[in-house]
C-alpha positions as CSV (number, residue, x, y, z in Angstrom):
1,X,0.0,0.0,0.0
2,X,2.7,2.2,0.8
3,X,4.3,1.6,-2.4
4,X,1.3,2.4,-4.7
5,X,0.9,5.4,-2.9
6,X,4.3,6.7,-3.5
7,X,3.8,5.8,-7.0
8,X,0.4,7.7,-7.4
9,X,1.9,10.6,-6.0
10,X,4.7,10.8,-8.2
11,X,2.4,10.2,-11.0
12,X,0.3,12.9,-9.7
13,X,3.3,15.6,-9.6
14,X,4.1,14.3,-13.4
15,X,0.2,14.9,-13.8
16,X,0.7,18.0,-12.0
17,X,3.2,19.6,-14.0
18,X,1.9,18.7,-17.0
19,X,-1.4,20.8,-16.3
20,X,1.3,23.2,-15.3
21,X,2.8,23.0,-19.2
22,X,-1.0,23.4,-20.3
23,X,-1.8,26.8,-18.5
24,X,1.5,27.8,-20.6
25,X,0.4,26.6,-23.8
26,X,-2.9,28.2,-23.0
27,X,-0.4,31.6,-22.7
28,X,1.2,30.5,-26.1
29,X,-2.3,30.8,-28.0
30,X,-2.6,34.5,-27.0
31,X,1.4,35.3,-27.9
32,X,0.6,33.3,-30.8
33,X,-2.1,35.6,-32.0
34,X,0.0,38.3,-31.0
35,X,3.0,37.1,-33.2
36,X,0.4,36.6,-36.1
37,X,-1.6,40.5,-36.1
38,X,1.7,41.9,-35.5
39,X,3.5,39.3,-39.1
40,X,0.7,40.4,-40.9
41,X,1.5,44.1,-40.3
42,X,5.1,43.5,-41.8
43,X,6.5,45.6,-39.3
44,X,6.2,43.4,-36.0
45,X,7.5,40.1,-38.6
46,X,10.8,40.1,-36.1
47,X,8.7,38.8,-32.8
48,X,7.7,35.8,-35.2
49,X,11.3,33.8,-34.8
50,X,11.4,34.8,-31.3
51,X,8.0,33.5,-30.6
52,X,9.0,30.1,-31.9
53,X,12.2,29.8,-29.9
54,X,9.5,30.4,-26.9
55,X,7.3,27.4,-27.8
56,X,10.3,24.9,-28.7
57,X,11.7,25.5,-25.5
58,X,8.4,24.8,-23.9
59,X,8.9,21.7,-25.8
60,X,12.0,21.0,-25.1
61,X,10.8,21.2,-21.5
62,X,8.2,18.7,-22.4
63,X,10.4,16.3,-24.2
64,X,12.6,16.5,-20.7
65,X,9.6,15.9,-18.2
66,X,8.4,12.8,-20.4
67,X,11.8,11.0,-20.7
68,X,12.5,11.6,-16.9
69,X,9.1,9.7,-16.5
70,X,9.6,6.9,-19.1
71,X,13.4,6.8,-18.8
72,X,13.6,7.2,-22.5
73,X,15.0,10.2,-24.3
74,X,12.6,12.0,-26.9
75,X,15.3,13.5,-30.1
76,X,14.4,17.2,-31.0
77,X,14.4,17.7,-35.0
78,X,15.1,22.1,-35.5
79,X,16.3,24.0,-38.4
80,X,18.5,26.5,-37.0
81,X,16.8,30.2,-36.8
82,X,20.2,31.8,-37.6
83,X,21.0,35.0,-40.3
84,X,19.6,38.2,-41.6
85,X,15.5,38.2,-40.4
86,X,13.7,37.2,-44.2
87,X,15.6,33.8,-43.8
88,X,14.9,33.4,-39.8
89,X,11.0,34.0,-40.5
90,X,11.1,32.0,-43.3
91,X,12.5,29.0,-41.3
92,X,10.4,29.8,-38.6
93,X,7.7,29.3,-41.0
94,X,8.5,26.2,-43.1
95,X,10.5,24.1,-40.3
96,X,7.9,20.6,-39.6
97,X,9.4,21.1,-36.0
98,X,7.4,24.1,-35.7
99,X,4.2,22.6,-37.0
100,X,5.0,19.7,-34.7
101,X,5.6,21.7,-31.3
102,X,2.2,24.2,-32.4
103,X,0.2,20.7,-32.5
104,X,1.3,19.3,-29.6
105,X,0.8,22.9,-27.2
106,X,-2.9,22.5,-29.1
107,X,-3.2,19.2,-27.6
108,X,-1.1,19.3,-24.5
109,X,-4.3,21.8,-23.7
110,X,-6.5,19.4,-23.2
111,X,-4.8,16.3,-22.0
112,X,-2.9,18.3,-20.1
113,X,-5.2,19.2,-17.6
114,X,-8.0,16.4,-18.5
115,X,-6.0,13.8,-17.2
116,X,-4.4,16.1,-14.5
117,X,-8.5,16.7,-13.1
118,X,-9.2,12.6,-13.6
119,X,-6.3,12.0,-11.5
120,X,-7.4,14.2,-8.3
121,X,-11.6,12.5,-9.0
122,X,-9.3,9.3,-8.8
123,X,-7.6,9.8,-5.6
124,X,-10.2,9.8,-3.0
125,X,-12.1,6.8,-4.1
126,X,-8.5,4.7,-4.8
127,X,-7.7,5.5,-1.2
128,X,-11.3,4.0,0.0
129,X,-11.2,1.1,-2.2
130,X,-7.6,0.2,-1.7
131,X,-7.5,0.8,1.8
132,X,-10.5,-1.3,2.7
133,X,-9.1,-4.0,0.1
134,X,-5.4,-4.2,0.9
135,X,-6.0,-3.4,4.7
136,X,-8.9,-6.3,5.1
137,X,-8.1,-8.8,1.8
138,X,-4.4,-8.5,2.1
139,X,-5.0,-7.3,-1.7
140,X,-2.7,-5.6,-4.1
141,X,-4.1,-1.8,-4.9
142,X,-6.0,-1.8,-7.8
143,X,-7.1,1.6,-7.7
144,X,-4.4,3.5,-7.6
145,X,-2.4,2.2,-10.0
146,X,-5.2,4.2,-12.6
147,X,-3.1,7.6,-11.5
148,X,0.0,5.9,-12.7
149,X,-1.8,4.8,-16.3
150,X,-3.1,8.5,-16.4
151,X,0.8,9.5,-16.3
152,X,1.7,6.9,-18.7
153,X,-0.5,7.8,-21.1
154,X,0.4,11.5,-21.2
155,X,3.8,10.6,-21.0
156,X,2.4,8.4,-24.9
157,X,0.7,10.8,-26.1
158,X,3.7,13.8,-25.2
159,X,6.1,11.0,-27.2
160,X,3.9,10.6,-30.2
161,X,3.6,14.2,-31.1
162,X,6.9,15.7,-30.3
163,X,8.8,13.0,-31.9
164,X,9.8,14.3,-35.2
165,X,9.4,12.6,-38.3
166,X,12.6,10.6,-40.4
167,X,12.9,13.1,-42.8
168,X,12.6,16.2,-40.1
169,X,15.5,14.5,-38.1
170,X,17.7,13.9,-41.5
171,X,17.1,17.5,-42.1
172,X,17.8,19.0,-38.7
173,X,21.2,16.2,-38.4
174,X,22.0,17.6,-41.7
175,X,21.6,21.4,-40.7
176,X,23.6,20.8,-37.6
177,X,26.3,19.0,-39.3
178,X,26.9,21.8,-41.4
179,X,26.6,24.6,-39.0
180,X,29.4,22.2,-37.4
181,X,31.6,22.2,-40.3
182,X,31.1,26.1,-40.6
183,X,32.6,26.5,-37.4
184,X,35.1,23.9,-37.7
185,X,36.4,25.6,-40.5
186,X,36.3,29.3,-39.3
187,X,38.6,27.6,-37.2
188,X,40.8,26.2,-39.3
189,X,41.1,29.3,-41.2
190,X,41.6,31.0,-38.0
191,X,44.6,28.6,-36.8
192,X,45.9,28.5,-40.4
193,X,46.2,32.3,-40.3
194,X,48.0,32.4,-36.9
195,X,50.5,29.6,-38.1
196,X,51.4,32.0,-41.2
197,X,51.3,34.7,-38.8
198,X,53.6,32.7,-36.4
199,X,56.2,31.2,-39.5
200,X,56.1,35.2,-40.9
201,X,57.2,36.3,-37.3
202,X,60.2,33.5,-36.7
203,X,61.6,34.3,-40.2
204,X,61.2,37.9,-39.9
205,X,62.5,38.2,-36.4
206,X,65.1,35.4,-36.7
207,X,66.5,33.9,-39.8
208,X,65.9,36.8,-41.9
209,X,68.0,39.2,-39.1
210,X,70.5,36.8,-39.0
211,X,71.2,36.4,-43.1
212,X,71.3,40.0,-42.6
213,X,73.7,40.5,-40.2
214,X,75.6,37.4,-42.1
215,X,75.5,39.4,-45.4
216,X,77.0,42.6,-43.5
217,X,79.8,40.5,-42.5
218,X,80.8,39.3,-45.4
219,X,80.7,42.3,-46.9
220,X,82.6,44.0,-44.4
221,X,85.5,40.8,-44.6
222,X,85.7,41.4,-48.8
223,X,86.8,45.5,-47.8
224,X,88.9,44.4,-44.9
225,X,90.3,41.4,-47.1
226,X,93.3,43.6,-48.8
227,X,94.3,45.5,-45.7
228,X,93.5,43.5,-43.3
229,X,93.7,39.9,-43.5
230,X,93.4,39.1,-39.5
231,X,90.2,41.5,-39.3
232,X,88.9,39.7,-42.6
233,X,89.1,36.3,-41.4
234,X,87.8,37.3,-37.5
235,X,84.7,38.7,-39.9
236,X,84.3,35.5,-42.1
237,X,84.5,33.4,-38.1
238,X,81.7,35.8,-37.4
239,X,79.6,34.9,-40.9
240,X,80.2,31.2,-40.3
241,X,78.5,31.4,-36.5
242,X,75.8,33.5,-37.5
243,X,75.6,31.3,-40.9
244,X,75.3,28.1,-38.2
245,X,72.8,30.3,-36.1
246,X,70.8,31.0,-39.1
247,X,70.5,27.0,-40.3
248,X,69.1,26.8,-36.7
249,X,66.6,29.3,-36.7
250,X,65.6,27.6,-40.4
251,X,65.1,24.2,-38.5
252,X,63.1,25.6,-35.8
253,X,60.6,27.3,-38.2
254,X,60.9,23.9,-40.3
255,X,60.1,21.9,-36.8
256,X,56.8,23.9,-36.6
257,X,55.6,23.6,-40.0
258,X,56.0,19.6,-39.8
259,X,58.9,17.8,-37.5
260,X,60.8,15.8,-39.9
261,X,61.4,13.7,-36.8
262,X,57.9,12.5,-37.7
263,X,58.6,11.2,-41.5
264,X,62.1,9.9,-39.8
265,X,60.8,8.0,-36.8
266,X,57.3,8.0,-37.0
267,X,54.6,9.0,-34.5
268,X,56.1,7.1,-31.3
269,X,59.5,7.8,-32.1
270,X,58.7,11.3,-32.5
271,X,56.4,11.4,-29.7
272,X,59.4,9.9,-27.6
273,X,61.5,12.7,-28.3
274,X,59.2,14.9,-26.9
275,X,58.9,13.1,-23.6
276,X,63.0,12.8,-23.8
277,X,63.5,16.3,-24.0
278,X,59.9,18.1,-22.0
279,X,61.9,18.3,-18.8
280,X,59.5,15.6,-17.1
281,X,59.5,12.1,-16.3
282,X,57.1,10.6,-18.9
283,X,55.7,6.8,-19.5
284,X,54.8,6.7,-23.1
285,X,52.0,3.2,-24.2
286,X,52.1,2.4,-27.7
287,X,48.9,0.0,-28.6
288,X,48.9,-1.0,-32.5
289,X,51.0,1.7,-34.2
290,X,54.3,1.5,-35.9
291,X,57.1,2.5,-33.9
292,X,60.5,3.9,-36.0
293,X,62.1,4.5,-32.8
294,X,64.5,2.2,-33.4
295,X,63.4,1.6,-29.5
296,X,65.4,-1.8,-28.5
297,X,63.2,-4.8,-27.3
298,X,62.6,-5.0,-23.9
299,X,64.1,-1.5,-23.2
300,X,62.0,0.8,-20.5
301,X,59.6,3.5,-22.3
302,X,59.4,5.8,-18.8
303,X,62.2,8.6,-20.1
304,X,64.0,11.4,-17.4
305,X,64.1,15.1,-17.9
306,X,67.7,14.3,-19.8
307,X,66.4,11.5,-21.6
308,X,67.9,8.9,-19.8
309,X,66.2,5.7,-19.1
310,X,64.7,6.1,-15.3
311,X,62.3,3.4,-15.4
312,X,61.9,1.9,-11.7
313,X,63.3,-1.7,-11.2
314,X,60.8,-4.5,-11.5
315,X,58.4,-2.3,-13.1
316,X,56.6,-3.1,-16.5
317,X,58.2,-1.6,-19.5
318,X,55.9,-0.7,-22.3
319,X,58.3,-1.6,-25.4
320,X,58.3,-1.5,-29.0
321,X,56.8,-3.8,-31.6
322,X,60.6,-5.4,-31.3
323,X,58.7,-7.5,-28.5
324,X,55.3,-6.8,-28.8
325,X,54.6,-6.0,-25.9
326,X,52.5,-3.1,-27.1
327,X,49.8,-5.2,-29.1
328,X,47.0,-6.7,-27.7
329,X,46.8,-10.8,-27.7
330,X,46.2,-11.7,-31.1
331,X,46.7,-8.6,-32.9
332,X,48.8,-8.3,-35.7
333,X,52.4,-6.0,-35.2
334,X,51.9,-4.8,-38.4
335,X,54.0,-1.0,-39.7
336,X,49.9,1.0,-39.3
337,X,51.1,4.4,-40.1
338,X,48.0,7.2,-39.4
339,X,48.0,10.0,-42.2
340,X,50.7,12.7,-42.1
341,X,48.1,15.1,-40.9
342,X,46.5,12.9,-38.4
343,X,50.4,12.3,-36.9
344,X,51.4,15.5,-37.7
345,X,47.7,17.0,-35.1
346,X,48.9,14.0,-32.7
347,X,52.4,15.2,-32.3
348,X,51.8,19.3,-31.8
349,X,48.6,17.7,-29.2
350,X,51.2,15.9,-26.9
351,X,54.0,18.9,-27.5
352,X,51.4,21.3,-26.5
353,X,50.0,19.3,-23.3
354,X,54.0,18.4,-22.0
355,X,54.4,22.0,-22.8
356,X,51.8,23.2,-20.4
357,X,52.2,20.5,-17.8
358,X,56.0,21.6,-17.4
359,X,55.7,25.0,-17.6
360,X,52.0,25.5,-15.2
361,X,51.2,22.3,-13.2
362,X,54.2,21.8,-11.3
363,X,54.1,18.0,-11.9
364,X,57.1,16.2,-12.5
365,X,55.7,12.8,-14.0
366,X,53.2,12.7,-17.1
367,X,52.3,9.8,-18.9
368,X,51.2,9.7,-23.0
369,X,49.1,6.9,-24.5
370,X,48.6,6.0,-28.0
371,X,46.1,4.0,-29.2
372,X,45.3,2.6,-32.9
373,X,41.3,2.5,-33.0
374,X,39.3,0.8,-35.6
375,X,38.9,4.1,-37.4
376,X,41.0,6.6,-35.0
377,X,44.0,7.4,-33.3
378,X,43.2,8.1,-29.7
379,X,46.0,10.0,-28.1
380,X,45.8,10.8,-23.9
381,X,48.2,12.4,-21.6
382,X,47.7,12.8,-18.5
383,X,50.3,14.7,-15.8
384,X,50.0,14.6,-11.7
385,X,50.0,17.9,-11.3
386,X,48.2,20.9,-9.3
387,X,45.1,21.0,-12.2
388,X,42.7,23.8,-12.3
389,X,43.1,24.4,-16.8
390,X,40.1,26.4,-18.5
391,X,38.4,24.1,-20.6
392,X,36.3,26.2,-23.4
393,X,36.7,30.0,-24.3
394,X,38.6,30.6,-21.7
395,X,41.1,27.8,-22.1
396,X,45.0,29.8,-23.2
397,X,46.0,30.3,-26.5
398,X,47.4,27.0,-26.4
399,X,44.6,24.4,-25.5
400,X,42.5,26.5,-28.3
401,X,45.0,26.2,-31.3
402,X,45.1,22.5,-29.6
403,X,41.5,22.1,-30.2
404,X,41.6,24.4,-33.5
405,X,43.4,21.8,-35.0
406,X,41.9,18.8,-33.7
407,X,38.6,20.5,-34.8
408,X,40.1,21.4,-38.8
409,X,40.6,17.1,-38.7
410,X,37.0,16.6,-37.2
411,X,38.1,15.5,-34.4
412,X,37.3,15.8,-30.5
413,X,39.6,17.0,-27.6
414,X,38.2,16.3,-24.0
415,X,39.8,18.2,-21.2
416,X,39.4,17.0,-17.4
417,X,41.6,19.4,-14.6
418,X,40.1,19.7,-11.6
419,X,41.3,21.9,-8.7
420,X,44.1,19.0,-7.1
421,X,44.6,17.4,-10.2
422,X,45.3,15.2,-12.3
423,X,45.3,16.8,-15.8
424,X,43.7,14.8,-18.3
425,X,43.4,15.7,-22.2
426,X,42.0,12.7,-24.8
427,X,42.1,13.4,-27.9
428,X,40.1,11.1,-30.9
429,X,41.3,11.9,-34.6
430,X,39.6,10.1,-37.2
431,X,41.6,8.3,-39.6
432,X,41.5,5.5,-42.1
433,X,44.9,3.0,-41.6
């Protein structure tokens, strides 16, 4: 008995705040005529893509109530009301999910507070009946269990008209998906602007100054050549070590652009270097990828701040394809090679996340996982120290080119720091091996 009754009274709440939804439908007819006098004028046309946004969040509110009551999620099918106001009005208009949601608030109307008034006429009598019966017959309730129905079947019919039809969720997936993409690539352009911007800036500011300085010297040794040779060939030792600076400044612009580390060694090998020279001790896991690393069998993966092995004694070493100990049972050791660009994201992702954890977290272990999925490379790395990184717009300039360029591939970055750590970025970039 005291079960049903709990049940009936959570059924009457759901009853409850359906009616509740009602009475607000009931406030959506008169906006509605409102929005339609003022369309027809031309003038008040501006309130009519505002006045839908109203009702599908009423909806929305709907679809949330039913599927905390049936446990089952309810998919919302919307054309986006974006751009200048002729388009917005005119999607406001032709979009089937607006037809839908204005059919449902006309029906939510009178179920809505229908079954909401059958379920209070219910409750007295189910408390007579089912008190007599289950306190004297040692009966289940069979009254009360009605007020349940009652919820069930607004939860039905809530379901049957908000669900959108095939077509109107290929449409909506579609519209999505390509206001995605629009984004994405504003953001590629974005991050493809501030690498230009970046390369312009390093040659400007470093290899072009030193070729300058380089061709002064020389020029300066051909006058001093004749009448004096000592100053001459001090001049031409100057040109040779700004000549050498200059090569390196060219190889640190190159390194940006694309690591020839990576066509050399490959992902792992490259992505070894990085943990061999990020100041940290780092554990790198290679699961089904190639690894050009020339990384001996049985040799310890956990490399020191100098890039010495400082792998603990007796614990595991994660190895090379040399032993295999970095397949899974079964799986073939096979040279899978992800596509320059995919390798190329994956490498500046872990140089920018052992970047940050050495220079902000104060950790002094990380660890970096690779992973060859079906149709992915899934790249982790996680570091022990004091956490607290912005996730989203207010995440540095580094996390967002991070994601800029995850983004440009279609991919996904996932960020976890809280206050106390650990620091936790995944990364999944799509690929076909």
């Amino acid at each position: 008995m005291r079960d049903a009754i709990k049940e009936a009274a959570r059924a009457s709440l759901h009853l409850l705040s359906g009616a509740v939804i009602a009475l607000l439908c009931h406030l959506m007819v008169g906006v509605a005529l409102f929005t339609a006098c003022l369309t027809v004028t031309v003038i008040g046309a501006g309130v009519l893509p505002e006045s839908v946004l109203l009702l599908r969040r009423l909806a929305g509110r709907e679809r949330r109530r039913t599927a905390a009551w049936t446990g089952a999620p309810i998919p919302e099918a919307y054309l986006p009301l974006e751009g200048p106001l002729p388009a917005r009005v005119r999607t406001a208009v032709t979009d089937p999910g607006t037809v839908r949601d204005v059919v449902w608030a006309g029906a939510q109307l009178l179920y809505g507070m229908v079954l909401w008034y059958a379920s209070l006429v219910l409750w007295v009598p189910a408390l007579l009946v089912d008190g007599v019966v289950t306190g004297l017959a040692g009966r289940r309730p069979v009254a009360l269990p009605l007020i349940g129905r009652l919820a069930g079947l607004a939860a039905d019919w809530s379901r049957t008209l908000l669900t959108p039809a095939p077509s109107a969720a290929r449409d909506a997936a579609l519209a999505a998906r390509i206001e995605q993409l629009t984004a994405t690539r504003a953001g590629a352009v974005a991050a493809h602007g501030a690498e230009l911007r970046r390369i312009e800036r390093d040659l400007h500011d470093g290899a072009q100054a030193r070729l300058v300085a380089l061709s002064m010297r020389i020029g300066l040794a051909r006058r001093a050549y004749d009448s004096d040779p000592a100053a001459a060939r001090a001049l031409l030792d100057d040109a040779q070590t700004q000549a050498e600076e200059a090569l390196a400044e060219l190889r640190h612009v190159v390194r940006g652009i694309h690591p020839p580390i990576l066509t050399d060694r490959g992902l792992t090998g490259a992505v070894r270097a990085l943990a061999a020279s990020s100041g940290l001790e780092v554990e790198v896991s290679v699961t089904g990828l190639a690894d050009h690393a020339d990384h001996p069998a049985g040799a310890p993966a956990v490399t020191g701040p100098a890039g010495r092995p400082d792998h603990p004694a007796g614990a595991p070493a994660v190895t090379g394809p040399a032993d295999h100990a970095d397949h899974p049972a079964g799986a073939p050791a096979g040279d899978f090679r992800a596509p320059a660009a995919v390798e190329a994201a994956a490498y500046f992702v872990v140089a920018e996340a052992l970047t940050n954890a050495a220079k902000h977290s104060g950790a002094a272990r990380a660890s970096v996982s690779l992973t060859r999925a079906p149709a992915a490379l899934r790249v982790r790395v996680t570091d022990e120290g004091r956490g607290g990184a912005e996730a989203g717009e207010r995440a540095g300039s580094g996390l967002t080119g991070m994601r800029r360029r995850v983004a440009a591939l279609d991919g996904t970055v996932e960020l976890t720091s809280p206050e106390g750590g650990p620091t936790v970025i995944e990364v999944e970039l799509p690929c076909v091996w």
